[in-house]
OpenMM code with the backbone's topology and positions (N, CA, C; nanometers):
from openmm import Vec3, app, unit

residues = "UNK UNK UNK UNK UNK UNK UNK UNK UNK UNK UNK UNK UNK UNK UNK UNK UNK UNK UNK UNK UNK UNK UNK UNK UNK UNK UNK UNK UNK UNK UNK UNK UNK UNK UNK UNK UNK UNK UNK UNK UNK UNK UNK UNK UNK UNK UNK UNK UNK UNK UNK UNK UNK UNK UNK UNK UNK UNK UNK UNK UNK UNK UNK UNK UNK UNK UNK UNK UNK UNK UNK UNK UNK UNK UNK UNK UNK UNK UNK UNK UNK UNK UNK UNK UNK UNK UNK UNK UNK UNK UNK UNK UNK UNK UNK UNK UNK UNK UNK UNK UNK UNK UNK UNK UNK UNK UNK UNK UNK UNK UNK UNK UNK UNK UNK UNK UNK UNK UNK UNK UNK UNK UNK UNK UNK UNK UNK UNK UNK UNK UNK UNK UNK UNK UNK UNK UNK UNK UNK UNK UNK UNK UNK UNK UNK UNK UNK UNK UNK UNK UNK UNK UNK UNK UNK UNK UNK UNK UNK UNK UNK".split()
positions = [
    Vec3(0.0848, -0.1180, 0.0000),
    Vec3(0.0000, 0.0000, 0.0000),
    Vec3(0.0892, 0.1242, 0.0000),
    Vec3(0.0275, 0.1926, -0.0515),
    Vec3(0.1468, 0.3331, -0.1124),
    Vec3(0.1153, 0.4556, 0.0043),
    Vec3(0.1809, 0.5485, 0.0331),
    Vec3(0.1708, 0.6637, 0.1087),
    Vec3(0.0014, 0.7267, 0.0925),
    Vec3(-0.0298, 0.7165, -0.0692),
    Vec3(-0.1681, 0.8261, -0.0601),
    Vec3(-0.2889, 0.7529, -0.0072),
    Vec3(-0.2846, 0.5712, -0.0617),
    Vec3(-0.3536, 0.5023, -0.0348),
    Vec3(-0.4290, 0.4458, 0.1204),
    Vec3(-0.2537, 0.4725, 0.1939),
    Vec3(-0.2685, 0.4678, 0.3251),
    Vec3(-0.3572, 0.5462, 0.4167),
    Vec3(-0.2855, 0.7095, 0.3447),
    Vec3(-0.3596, 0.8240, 0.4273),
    Vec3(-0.4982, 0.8431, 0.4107),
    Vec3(-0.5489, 0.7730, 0.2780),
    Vec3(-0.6989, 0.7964, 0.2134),
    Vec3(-0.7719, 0.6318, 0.3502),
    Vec3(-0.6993, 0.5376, 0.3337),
    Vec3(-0.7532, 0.4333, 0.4590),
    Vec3(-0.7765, 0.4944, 0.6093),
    Vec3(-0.6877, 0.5626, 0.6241),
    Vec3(-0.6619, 0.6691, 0.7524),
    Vec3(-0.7865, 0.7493, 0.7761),
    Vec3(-0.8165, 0.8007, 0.6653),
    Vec3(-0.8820, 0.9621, 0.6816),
    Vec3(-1.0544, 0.8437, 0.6695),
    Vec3(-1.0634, 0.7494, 0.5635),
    Vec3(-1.2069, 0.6554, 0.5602),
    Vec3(-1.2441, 0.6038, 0.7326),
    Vec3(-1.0951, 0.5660, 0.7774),
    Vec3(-1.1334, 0.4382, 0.9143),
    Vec3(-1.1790, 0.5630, 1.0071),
    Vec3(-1.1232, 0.7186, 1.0071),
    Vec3(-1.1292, 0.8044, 1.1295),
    Vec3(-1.3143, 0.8465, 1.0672),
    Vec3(-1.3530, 0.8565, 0.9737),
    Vec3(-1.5048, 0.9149, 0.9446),
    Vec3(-1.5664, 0.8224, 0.9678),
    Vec3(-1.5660, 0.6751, 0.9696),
    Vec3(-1.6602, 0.6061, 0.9669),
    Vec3(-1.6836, 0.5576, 1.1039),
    Vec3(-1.5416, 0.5628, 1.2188),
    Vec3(-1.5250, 0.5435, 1.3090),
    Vec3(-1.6193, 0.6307, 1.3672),
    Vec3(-1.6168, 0.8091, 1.3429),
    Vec3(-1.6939, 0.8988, 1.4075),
    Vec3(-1.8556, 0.8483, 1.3836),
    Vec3(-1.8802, 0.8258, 1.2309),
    Vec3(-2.0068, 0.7962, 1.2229),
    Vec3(-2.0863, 0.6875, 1.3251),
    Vec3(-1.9747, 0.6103, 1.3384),
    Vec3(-1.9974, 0.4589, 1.4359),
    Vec3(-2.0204, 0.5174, 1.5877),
    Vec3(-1.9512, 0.5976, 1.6318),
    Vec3(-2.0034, 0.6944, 1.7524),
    Vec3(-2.1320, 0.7981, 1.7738),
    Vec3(-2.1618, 0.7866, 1.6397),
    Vec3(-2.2581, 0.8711, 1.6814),
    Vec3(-2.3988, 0.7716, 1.6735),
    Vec3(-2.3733, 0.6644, 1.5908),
    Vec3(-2.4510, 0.5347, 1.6239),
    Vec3(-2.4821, 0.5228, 1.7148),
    Vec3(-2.3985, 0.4618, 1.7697),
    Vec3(-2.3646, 0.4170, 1.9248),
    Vec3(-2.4490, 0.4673, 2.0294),
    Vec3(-2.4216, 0.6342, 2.0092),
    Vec3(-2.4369, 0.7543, 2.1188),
    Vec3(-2.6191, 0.7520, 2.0836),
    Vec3(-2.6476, 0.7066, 1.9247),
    Vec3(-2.8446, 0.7388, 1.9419),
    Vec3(-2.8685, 0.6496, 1.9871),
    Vec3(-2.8245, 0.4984, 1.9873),
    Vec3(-2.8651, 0.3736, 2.0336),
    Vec3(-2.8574, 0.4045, 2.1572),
    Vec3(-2.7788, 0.5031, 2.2719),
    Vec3(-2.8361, 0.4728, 2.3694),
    Vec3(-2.9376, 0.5808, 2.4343),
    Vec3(-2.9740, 0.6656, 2.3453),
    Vec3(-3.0238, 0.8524, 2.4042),
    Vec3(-3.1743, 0.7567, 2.3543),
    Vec3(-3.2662, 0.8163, 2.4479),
    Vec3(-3.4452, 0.8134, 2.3932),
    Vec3(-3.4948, 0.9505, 2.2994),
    Vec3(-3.5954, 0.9485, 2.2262),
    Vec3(-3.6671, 1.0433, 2.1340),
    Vec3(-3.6515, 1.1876, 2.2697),
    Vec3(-3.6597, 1.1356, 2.3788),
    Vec3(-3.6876, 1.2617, 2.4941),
    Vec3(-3.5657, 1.3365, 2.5485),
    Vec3(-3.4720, 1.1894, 2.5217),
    Vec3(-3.3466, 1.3158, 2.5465),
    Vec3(-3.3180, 1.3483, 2.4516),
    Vec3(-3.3130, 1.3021, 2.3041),
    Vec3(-3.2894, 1.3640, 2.2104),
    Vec3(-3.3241, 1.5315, 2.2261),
    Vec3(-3.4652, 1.5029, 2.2247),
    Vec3(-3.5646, 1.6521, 2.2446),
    Vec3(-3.4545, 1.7737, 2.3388),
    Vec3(-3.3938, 1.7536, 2.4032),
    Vec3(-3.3157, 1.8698, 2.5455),
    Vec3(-3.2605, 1.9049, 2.4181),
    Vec3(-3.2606, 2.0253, 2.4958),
    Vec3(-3.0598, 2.1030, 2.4105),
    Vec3(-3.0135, 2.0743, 2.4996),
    Vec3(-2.8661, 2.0645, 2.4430),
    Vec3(-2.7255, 1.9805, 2.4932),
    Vec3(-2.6717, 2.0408, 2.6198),
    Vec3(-2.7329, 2.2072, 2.6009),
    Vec3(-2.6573, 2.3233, 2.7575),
    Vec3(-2.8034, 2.3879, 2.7412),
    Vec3(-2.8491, 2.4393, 2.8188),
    Vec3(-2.8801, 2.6141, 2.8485),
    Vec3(-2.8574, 2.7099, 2.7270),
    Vec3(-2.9645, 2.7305, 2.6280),
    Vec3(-2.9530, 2.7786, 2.5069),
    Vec3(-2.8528, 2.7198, 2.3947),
    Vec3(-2.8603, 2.6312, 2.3737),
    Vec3(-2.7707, 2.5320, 2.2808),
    Vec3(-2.8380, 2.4653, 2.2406),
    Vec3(-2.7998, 2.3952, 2.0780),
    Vec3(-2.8655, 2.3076, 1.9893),
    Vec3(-2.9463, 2.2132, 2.0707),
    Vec3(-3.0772, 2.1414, 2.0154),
    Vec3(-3.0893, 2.0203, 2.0884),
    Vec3(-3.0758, 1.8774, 1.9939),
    Vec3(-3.0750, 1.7797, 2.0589),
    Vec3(-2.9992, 1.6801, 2.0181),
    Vec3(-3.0711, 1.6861, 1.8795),
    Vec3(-3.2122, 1.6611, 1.8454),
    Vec3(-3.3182, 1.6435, 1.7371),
    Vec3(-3.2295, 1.7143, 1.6111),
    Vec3(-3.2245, 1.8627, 1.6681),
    Vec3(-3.1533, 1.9523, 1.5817),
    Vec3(-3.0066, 1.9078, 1.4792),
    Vec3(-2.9063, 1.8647, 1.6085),
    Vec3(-2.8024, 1.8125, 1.5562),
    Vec3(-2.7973, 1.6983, 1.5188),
    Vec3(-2.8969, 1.6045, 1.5096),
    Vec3(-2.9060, 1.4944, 1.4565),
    Vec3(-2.9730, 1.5344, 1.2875),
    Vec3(-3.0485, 1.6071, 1.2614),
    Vec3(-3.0752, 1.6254, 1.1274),
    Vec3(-2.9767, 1.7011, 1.0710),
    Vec3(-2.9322, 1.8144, 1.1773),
    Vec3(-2.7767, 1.8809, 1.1208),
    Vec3(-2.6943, 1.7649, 1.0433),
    Vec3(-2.6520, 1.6885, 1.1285),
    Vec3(-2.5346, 1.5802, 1.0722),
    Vec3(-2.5872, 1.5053, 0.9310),
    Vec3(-2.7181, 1.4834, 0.9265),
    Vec3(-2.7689, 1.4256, 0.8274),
    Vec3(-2.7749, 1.4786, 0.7291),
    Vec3(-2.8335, 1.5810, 0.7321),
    Vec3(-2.8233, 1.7120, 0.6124),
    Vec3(-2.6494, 1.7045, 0.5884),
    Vec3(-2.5960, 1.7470, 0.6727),
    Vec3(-2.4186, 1.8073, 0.6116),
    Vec3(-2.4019, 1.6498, 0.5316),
    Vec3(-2.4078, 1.5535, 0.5835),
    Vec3(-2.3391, 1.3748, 0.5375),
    Vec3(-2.4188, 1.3721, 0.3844),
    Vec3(-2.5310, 1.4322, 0.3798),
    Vec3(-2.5918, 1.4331, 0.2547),
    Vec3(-2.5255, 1.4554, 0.1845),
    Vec3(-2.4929, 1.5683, 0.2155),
    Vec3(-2.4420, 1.6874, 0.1011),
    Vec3(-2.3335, 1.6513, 0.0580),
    Vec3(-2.2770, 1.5483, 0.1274),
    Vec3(-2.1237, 1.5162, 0.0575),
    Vec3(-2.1728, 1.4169, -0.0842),
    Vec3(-2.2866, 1.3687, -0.0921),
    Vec3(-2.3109, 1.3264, -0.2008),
    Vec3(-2.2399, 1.3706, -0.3149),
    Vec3(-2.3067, 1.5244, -0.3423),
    Vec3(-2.3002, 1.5976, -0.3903),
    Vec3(-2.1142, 1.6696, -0.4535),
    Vec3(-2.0663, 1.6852, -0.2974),
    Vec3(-1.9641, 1.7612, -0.2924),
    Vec3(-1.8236, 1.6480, -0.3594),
    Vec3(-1.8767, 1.5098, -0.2857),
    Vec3(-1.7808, 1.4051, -0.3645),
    Vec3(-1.7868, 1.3536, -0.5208),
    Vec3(-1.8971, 1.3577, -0.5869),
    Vec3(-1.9313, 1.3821, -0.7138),
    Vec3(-1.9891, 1.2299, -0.6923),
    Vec3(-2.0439, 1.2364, -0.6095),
    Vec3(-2.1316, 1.0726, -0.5678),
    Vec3(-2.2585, 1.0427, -0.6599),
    Vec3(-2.3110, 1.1449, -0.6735),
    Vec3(-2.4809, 1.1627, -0.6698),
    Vec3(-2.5327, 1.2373, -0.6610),
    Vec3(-2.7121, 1.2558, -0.6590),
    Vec3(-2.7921, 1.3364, -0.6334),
    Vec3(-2.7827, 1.3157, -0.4439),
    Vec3(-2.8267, 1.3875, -0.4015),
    Vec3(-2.8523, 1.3938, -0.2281),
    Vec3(-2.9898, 1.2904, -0.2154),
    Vec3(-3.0050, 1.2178, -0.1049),
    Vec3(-3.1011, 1.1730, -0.0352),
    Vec3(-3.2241, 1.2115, -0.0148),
    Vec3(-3.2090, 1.3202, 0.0615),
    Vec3(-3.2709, 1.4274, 0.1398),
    Vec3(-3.2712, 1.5981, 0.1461),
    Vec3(-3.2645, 1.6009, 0.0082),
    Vec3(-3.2563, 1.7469, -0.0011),
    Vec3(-3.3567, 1.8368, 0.1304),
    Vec3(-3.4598, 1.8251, 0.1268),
    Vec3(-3.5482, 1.8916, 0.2404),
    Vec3(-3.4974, 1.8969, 0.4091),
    Vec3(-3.3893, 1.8494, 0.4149),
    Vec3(-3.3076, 1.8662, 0.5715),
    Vec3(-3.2124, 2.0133, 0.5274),
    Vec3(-3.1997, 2.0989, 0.4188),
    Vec3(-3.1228, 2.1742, 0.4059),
    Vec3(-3.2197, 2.2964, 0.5148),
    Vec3(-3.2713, 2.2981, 0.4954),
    Vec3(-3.3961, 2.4365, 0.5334),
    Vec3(-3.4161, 2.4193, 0.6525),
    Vec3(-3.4413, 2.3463, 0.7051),
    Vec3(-3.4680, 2.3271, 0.9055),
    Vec3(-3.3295, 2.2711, 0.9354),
    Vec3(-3.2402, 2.2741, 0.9276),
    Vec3(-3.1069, 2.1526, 0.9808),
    Vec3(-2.9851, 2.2691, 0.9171),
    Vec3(-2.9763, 2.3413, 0.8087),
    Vec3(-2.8658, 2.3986, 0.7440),
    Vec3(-2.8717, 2.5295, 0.7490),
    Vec3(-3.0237, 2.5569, 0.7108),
    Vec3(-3.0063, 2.7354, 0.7111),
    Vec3(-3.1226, 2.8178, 0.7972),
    Vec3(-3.1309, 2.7537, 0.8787),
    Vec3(-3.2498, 2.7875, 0.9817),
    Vec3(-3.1293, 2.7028, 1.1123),
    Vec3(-3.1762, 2.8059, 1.2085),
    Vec3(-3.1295, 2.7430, 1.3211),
    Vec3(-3.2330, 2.6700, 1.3933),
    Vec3(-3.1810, 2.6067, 1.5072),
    Vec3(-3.2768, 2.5527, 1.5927),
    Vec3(-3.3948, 2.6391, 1.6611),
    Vec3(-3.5173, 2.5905, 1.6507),
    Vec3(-3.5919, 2.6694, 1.7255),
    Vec3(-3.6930, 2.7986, 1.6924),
    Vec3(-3.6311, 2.7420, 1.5368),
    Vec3(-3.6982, 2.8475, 1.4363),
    Vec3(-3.8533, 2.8525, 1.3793),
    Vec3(-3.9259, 2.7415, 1.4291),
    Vec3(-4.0385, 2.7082, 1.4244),
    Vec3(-4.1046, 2.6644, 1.2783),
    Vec3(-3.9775, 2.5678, 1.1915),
    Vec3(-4.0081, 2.4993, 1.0890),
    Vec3(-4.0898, 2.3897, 1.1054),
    Vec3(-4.1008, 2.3242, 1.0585),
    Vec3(-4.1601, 2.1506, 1.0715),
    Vec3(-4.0305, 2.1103, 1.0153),
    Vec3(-3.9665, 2.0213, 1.1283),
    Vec3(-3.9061, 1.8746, 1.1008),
    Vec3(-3.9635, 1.7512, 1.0856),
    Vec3(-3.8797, 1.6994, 1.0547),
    Vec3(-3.9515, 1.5680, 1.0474),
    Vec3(-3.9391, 1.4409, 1.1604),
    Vec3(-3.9843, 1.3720, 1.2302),
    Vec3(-4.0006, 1.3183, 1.3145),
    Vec3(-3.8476, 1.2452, 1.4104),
    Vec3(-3.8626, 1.2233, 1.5152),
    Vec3(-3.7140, 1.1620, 1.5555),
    Vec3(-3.6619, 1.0311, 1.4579),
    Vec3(-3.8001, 0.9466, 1.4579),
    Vec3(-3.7647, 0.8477, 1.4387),
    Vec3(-3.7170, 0.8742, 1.2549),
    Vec3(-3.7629, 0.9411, 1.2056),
    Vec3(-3.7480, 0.9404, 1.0532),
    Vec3(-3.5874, 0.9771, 1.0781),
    Vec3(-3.6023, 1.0694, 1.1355),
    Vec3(-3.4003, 1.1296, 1.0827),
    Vec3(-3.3529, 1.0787, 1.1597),
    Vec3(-3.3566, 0.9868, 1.2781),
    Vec3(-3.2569, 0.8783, 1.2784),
    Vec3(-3.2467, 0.7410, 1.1724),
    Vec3(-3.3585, 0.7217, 1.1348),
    Vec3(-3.3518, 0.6247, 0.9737),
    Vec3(-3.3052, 0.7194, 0.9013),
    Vec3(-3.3126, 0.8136, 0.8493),
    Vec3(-3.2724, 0.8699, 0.7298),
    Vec3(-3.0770, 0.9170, 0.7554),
    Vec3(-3.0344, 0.9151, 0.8970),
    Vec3(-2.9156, 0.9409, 0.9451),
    Vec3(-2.8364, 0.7730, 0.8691),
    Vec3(-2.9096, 0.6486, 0.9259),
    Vec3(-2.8528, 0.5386, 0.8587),
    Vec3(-2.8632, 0.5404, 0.7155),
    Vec3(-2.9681, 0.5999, 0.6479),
    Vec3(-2.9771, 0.5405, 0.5302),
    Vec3(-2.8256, 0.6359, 0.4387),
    Vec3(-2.8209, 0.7736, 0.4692),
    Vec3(-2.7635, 0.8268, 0.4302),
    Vec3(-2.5883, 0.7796, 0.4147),
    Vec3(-2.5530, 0.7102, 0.5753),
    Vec3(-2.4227, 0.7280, 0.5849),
    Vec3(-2.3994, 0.5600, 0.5154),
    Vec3(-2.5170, 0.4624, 0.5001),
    Vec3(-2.4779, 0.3275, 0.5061),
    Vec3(-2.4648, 0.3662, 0.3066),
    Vec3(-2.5412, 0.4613, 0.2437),
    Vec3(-2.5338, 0.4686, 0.0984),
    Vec3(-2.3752, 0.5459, 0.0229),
    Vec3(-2.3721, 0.6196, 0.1583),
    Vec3(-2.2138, 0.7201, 0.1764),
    Vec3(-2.1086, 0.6261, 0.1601),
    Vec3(-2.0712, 0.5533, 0.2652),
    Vec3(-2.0064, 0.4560, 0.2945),
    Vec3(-1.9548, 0.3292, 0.1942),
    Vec3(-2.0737, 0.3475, 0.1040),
    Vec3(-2.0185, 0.2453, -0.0064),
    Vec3(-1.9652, 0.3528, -0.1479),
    Vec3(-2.0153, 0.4320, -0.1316),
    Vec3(-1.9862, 0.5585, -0.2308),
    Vec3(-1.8174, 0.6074, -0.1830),
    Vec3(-1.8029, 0.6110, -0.0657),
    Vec3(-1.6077, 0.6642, -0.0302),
    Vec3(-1.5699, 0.5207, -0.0561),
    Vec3(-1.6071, 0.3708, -0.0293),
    Vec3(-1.5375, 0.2410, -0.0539),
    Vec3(-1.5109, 0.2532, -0.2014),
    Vec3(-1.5425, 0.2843, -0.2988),
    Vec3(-1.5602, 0.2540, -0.4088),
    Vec3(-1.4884, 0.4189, -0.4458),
    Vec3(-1.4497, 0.4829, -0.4344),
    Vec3(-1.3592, 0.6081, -0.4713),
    Vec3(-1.2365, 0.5853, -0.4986),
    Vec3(-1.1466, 0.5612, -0.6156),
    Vec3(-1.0542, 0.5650, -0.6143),
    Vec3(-0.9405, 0.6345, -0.5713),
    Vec3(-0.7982, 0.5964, -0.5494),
    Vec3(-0.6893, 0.6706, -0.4762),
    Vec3(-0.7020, 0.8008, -0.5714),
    Vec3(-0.6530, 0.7828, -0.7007),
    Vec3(-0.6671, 0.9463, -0.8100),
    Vec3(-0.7589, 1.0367, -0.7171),
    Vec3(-0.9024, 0.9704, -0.7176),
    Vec3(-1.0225, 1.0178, -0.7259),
    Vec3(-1.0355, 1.1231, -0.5830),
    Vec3(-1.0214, 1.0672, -0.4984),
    Vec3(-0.9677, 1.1253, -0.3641),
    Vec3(-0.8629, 1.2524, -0.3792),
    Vec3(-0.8494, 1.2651, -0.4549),
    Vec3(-0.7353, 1.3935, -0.4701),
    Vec3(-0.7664, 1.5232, -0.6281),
    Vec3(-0.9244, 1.4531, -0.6618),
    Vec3(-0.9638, 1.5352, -0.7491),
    Vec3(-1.0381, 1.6766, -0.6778),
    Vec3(-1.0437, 1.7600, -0.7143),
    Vec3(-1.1324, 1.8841, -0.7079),
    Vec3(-1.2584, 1.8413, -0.6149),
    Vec3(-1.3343, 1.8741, -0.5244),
    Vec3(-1.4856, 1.8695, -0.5149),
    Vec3(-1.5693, 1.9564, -0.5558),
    Vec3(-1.6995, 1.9602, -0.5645),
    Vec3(-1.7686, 2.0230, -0.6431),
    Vec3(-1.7915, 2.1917, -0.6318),
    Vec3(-1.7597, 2.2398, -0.4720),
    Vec3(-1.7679, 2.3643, -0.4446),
    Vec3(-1.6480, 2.4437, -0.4458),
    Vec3(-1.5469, 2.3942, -0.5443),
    Vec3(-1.4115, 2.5031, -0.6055),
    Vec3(-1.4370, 2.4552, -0.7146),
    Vec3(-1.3934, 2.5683, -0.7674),
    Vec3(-1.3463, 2.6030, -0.8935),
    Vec3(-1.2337, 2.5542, -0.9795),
    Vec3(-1.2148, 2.4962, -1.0843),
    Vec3(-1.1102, 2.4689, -1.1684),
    Vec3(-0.9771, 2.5595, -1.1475),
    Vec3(-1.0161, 2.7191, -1.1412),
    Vec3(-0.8871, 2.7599, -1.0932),
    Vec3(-0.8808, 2.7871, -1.0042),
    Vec3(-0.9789, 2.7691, -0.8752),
    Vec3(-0.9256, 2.7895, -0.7507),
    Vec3(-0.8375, 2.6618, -0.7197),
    Vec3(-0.9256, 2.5635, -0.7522),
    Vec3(-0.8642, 2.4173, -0.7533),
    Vec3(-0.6975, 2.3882, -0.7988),
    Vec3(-0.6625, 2.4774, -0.9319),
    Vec3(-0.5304, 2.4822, -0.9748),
    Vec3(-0.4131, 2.5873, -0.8653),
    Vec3(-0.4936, 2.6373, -0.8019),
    Vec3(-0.4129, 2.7181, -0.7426),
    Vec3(-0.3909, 2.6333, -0.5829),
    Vec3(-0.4707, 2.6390, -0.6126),
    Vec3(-0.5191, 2.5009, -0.3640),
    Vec3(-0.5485, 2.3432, -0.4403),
    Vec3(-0.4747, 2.2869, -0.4459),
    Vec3(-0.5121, 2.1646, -0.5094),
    Vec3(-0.5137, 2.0907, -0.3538),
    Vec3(-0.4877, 2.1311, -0.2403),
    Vec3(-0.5361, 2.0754, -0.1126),
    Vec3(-0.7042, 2.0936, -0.0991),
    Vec3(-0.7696, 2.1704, -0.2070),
    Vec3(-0.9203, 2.2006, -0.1875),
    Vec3(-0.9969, 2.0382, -0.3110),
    Vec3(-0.9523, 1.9619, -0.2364),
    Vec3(-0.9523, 1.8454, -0.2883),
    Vec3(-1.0828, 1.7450, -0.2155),
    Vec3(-1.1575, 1.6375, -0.2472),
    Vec3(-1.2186, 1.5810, -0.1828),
    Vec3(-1.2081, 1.4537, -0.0729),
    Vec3(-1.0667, 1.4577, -0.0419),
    Vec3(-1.0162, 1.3881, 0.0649),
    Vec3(-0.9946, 1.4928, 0.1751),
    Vec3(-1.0401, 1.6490, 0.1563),
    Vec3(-1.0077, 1.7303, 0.2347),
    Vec3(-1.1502, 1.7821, 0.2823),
    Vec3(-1.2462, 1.7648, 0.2132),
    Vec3(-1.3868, 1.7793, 0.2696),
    Vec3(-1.3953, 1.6401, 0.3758),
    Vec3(-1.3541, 1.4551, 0.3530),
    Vec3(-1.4060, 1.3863, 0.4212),
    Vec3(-1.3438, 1.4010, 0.5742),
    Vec3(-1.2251, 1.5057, 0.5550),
    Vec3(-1.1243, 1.5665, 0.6817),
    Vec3(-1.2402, 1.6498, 0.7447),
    Vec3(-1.2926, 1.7223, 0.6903),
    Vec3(-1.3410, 1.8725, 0.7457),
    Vec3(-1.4489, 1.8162, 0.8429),
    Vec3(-1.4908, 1.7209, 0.7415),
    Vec3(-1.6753, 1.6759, 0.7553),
    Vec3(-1.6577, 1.5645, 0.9147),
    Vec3(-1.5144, 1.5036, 0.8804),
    Vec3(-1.5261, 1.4200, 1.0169),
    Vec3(-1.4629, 1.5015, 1.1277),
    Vec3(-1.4346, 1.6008, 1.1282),
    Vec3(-1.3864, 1.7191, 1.2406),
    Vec3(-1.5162, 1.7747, 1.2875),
    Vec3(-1.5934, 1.8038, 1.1912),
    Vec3(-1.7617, 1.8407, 1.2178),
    Vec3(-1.8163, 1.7642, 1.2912),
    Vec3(-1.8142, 1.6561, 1.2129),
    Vec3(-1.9062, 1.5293, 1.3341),
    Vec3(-1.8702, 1.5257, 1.4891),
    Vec3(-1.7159, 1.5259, 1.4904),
    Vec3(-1.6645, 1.4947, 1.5960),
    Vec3(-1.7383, 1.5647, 1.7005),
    Vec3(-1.7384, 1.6983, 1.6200),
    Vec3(-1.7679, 1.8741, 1.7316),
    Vec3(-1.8943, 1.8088, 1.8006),
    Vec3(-1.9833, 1.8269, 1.7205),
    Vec3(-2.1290, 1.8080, 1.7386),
    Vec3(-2.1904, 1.6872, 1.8285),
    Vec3(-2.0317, 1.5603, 1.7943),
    Vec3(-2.0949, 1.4386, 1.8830),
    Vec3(-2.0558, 1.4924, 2.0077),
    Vec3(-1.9806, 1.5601, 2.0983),
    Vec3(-1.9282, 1.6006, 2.1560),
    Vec3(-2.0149, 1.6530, 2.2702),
    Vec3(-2.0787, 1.7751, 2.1610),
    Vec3(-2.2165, 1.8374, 2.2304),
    Vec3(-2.2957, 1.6921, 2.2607),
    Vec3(-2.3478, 1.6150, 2.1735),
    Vec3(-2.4657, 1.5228, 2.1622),
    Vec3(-2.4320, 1.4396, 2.2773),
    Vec3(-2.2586, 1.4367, 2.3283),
    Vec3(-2.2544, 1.3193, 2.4457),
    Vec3(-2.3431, 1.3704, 2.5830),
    Vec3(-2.3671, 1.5228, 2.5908),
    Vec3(-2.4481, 1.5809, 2.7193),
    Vec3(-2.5710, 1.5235, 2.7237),
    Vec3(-2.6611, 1.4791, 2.6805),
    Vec3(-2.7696, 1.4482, 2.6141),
    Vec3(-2.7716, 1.2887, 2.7250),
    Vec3(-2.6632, 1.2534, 2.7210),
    Vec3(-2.6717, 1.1510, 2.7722),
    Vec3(-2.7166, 1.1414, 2.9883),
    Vec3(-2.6946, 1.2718, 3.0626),
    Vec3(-2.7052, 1.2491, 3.1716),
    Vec3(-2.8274, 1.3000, 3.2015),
    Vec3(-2.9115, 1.3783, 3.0703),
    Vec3(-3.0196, 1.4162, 3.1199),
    Vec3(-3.1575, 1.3651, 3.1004),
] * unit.nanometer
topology = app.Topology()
chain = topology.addChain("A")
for resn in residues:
    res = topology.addResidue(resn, chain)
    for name in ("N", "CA", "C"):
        topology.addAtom(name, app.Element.getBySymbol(name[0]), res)
C-alpha cells in the first residue's frame, strides 16, 4: 500500500469510526433526550441529529457521488437554526434517514478511487482548484469528520439528562 492510499484508509477508518459513535451515542439517548438542548440555550440533540444528516448528505453531492437523499433537511437543519419554528420531520425518521444516508455514503467513499480522492470537489473552482489543489475531496471527508466529531461532543451531554 502506497503513502496516498494509506492516508486515504486513515482519513475513511477516522469518518466512519466517528459515524460509528454517533450510532452508538443514538442507540443509547431516547426520542426525549434527544428533544433537550445539549446546555442552556444550545442546539438540541433532534436539531443536531438532522444537522449531521443534512451536512453527510451533502457530501453526495460535494464528492461527485450523486444526487442527495434528502434534499429537504437543508432548510430546518442547514439554514435555519434551531428553534426556528419549521416543521421537522419526526425523531424516528431522521434517525432512519441518518442510517440510510451514511450506510449509501459509505459504499460511495469504498468505491472512490486513490486518483479520485485527490480530485477537485464540487464547491471550487477549476482555478481555484489549480491554485489550492489541497481544496480536494479527501479534504472535505477531513473537514466533515472534524464536524461530526464537534457536534458528537455536544450530543454526548444528552446523555445524563
Amino acid at each position: 500500500m502506497g503513502n496516498q492510499q494509506l492516508f486515504i484508509q486513515m482519513a475513511i477508518t477516522a469518518w466512519k469510526s466517528h459515524n460509528k459513535r454517533v450510532d452508538e451515542l443514538l442507540n443509547t439517548l431516547t426520542d426525549e433526550q434527544l428533544a433537550t438542548p445539549t446546555a442552556p440555550g444550545r442546539n438540541s440533540g433532534v436539531y443536531l441529529l438532522g444537522h449531521l444528516a443534512a451536512v453527510n448528505d451533502n457530501l453526495f453531492v460535494l464528492l461527485g457521488f450523486g444526487e442527495r437523499l434528502h434534499p429537504e433537511l437543508d432548510l430546518p437543519f442547514l439554514q435555519s437554526p434551531d428553534g426556528a419554528g419549521l416543521s421537522i420531520p419526526d425523531t424516528v425518521s431522521l434517525r432512519k434517514y441518518w442510517e440510510e444516508i451514511n450506510s449509501a455514503l459509505s459504499t460511495a467513499v469504498d468505491e472512490l478511487s486513490t486518483e479520485g480522492w485527490f480530485e477537485k470537489h464540487s464547491a471550487v473552482s477549476s482555478e481555484d482548484f489549480a491554485k489550492e489543489p489541497h481544496r480536494n475531496k479527501l479534504n472535505i471527508l477531513l473537514n466533515r469528520t472534524n464536524h461530526q466529531a464537534y457536534h458528537l461532543g455536544q450530543m454526548n451531554y444528552l446523555k445524563t439528562k
